[in-house]
N, C-alpha and C positions, 0 to 999 in steps of 0.2 A: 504494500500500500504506500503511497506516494502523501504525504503531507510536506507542506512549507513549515516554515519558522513559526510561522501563527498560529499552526494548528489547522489550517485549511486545508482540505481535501475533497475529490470531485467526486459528488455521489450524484449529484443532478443530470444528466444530461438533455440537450436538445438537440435536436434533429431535423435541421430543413429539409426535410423530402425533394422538394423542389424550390425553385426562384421564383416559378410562374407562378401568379396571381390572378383573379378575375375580377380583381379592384385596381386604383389607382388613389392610393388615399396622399389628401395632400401632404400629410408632414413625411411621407413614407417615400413618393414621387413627385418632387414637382413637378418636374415636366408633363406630368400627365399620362405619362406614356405607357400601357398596360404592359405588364411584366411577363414574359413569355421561357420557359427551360429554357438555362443553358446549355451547349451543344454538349462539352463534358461531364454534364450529370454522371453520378454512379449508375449502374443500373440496382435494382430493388436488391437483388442478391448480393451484392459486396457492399452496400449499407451495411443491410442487416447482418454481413460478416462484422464490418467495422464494429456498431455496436457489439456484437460476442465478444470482440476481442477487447474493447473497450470494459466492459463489465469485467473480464479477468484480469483485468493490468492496472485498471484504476479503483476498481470495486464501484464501480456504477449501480445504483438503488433502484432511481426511477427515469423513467425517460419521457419524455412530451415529445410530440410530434409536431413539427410546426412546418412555417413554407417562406417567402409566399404565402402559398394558401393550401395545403396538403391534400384537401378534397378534388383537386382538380388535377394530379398526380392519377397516371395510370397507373404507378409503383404499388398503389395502398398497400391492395391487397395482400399482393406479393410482399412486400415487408412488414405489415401488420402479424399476419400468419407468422411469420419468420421470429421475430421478436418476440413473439407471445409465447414462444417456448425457452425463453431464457429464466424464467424463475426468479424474474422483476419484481420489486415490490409494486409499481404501480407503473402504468402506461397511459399517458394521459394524452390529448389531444388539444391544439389550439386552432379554431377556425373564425371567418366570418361569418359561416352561417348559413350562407347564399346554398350549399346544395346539403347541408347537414339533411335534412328532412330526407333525403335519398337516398343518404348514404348510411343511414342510423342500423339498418339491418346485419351491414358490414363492419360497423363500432362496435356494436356488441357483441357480434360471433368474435369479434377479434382481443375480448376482454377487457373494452376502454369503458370504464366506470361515471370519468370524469373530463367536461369541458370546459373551455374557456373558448367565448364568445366575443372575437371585438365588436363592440357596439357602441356607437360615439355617441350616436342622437335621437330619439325617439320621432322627430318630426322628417314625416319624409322628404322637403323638400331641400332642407341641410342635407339630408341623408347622402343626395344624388349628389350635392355639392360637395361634401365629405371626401365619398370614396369614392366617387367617379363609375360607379358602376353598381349592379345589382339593385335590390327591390326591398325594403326596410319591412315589410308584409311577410314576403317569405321567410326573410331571418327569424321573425316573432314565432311565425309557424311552425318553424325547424326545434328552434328552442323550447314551444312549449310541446312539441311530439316526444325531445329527448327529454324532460322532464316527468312526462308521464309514464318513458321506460324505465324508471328509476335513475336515470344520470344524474350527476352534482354536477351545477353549470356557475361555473364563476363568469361573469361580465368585466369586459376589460374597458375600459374610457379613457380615454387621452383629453381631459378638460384642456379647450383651447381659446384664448381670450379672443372672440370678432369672428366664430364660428358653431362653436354647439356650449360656450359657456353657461348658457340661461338651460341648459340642458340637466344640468347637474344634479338640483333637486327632483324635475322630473323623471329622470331615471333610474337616482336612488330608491323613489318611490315606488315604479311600477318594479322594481326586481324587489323591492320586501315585500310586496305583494301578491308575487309569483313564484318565491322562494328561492330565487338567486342570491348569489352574493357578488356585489357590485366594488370591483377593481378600479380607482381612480388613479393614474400613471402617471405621472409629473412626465411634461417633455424631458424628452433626454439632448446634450448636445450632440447631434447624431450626424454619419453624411454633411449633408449640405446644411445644417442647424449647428456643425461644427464649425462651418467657413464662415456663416452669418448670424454674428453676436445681434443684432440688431433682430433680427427678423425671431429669434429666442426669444428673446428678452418680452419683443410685443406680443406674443402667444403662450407665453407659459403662465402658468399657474401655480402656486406653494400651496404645500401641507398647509400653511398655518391659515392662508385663505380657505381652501375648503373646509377646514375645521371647523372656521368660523362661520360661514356660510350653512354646514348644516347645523350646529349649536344650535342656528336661529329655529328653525325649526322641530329636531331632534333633544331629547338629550341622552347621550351615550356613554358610552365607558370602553377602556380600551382593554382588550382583550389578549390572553395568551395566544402566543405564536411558537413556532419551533423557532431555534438560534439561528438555523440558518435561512431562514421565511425571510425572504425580499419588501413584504407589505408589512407596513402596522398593521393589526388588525382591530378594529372596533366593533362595539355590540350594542343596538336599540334595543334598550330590554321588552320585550315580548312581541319583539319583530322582526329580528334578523340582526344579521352582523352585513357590514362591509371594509373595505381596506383600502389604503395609500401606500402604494410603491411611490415614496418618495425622496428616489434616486437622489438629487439636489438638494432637498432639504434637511436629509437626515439619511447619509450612508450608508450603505450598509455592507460593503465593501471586507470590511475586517473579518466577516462570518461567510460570505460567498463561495460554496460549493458549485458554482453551476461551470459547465463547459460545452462547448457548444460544437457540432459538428454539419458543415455547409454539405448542398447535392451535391460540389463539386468535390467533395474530399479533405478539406480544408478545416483544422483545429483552429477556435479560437478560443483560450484559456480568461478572455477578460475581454468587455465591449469597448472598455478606454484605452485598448493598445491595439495598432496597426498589425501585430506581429499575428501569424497564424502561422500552421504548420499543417507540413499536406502528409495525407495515409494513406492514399489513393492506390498506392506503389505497393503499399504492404497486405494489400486484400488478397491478394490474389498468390502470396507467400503460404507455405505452411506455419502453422500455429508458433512451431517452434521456433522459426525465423523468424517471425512477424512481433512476439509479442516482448522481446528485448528491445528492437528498434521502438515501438511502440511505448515502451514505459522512456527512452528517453527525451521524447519529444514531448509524452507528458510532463517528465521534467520541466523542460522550459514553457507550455505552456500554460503551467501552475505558477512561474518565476514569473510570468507577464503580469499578473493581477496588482491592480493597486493596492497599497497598504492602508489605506485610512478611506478616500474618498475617487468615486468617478471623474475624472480630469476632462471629459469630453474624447468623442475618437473619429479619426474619417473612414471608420467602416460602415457602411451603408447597410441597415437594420434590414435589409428589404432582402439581402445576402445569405442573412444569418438567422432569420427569425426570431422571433421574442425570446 
């Protein structure tokens, strides 16, 4: 097992399936421009080798599936299946939504318990403005189908000032009353939000704003989390909890197990460093080859992690997944 000086070690992992998306969300794209597989993608079966090998070199827990948009991946299947016999603690999933409602059949034969939904705005005409794509109807639909298979749907939110900020209480509301738990995401300085201080600054939002803003309405209490849980988590007594990942306002950097692995093969040990390392080469090795070179470059991509706080990075979120 691999720990740093701090006592960090990578039991999280995430897994961009793919790059391709069926949104264009602005803070994610500006350009607009819908995000389509890279030509070097893995295919589905030396993924899901990476992850094995990854689980034995690093002691990986749990794994999320993320993209892009992973629903829109021909791989699923084929790596869903794959995974689900590694003897994970959990296999979670991260989508927008747009085709969950279709694909629920396939989540659950594949032992996915648990989602996370981005959903930035309740009202649909932000909605289109938002993410540049799909139907804010269907997602609702999607969500509440997987809610009544028994899934736990966590809601992800990026409060944005001069686009879905008057959203916040409205959303809160309609997930404690559909029994989600509602994720509010401080912008990160990400990509092109790393190059432009200015255009940060007029859209983010602080913890200690939203605090304040549901106070007015709520009163809550904050609630236990695991050590290495990314979000505060808060609790309206006899309604629900929700949370702030608030990267900016309160880091959480010094407890961070997660590590992230791209479609194209590509480690990255921390979102605030450019450094990644490729595996791409080692898939296709036998075990006994593969899984030396493999614990070294976990080395260095455990050395990459900040020590105290996120410094900003120009890796473009839309690469790597949440």
């Amino acid at each position: 097992m691999i720990v740093d000086r701090q006592g960090r070690r990578f039991r999280n992992l995430r897994v961009s399936l793919t790059a391709a998306c069926n949104y264009a969300c602005t803070y994610c794209v500006p350009d607009g421009k819908r995000l389509v597989a890279a030509q070097d993608e893995l295919s589905a079966e030396a993924m899901a080798r990476g992850v094995a090998y990854l689980v034995e070199a690093a002691g990986i827990e749990r794994v999320r599936v993320t993209g892009g948009e992973p629903l829109v991946s021909p791989k699923l299947e084929t790596f869903l299946g794959s995974i689900a016999t590694l003897g994970l603690d959990e296999i979670s999933l991260t989508t927008n939504g747009q085709l969950l409602a279709r694909k629920l059949p396939l989540l659950r034969a594949a032992g996915i318990r648990r989602l996370n939904v981005s959903l930035d705005t309740l009202d649909p005409d932000a909605f289109r403005r938002i993410a540049r794509g799909g139907d804010l109807a269907t997602v609702l639909d999607g969500m509440s189908q997987a809610r009544a298979c028994g899934m736990q749907i966590k809601v992800n939110m990026v409060p944005l000032r001069g686009q879905n900020f008057d959203q916040v209480l409205p959303l809160l509301e309609y997930c404690l009353a559909h029994g989600y738990e509602l994720r509010f995401i401080e912008l990160m300085r990400m990509g092109h939000l790393a190059r432009d201080s200015n255009a940060f600054l007029q859209q983010f939002v602080s913890l200690e704003h939203l605090l304040q803003m549901i106070g007015e309405q709520y009163e809550y209490l904050q609630a236990n989390a695991p050590v290495d849980a990314t979000a505060l988590r808060y609790q309206i007594p006899g309604q629900g909890y929700f949370g702030v990942i608030a990267n900016e306002s309160v880091p959480f950097c010094r407890t961070c197990s997660r590590l992230r692995l791209s479609s194209t093969g590509w480690l990255h040990g921390c979102l605030s460093s450019s450094n990644r390392h490729y595996i791409g080469d080692l898939l296709d090795k036998p075990r006994h080859q593969a899984l030396p070179a493999l614990q070294g470059l976990l080395v260095k991509a455990l050395g990459d992690k900040q020590p105290v706080a996120f410094s900003g990075g120009a890796t473009v979120m839309k690469i790597i997944g949440g």
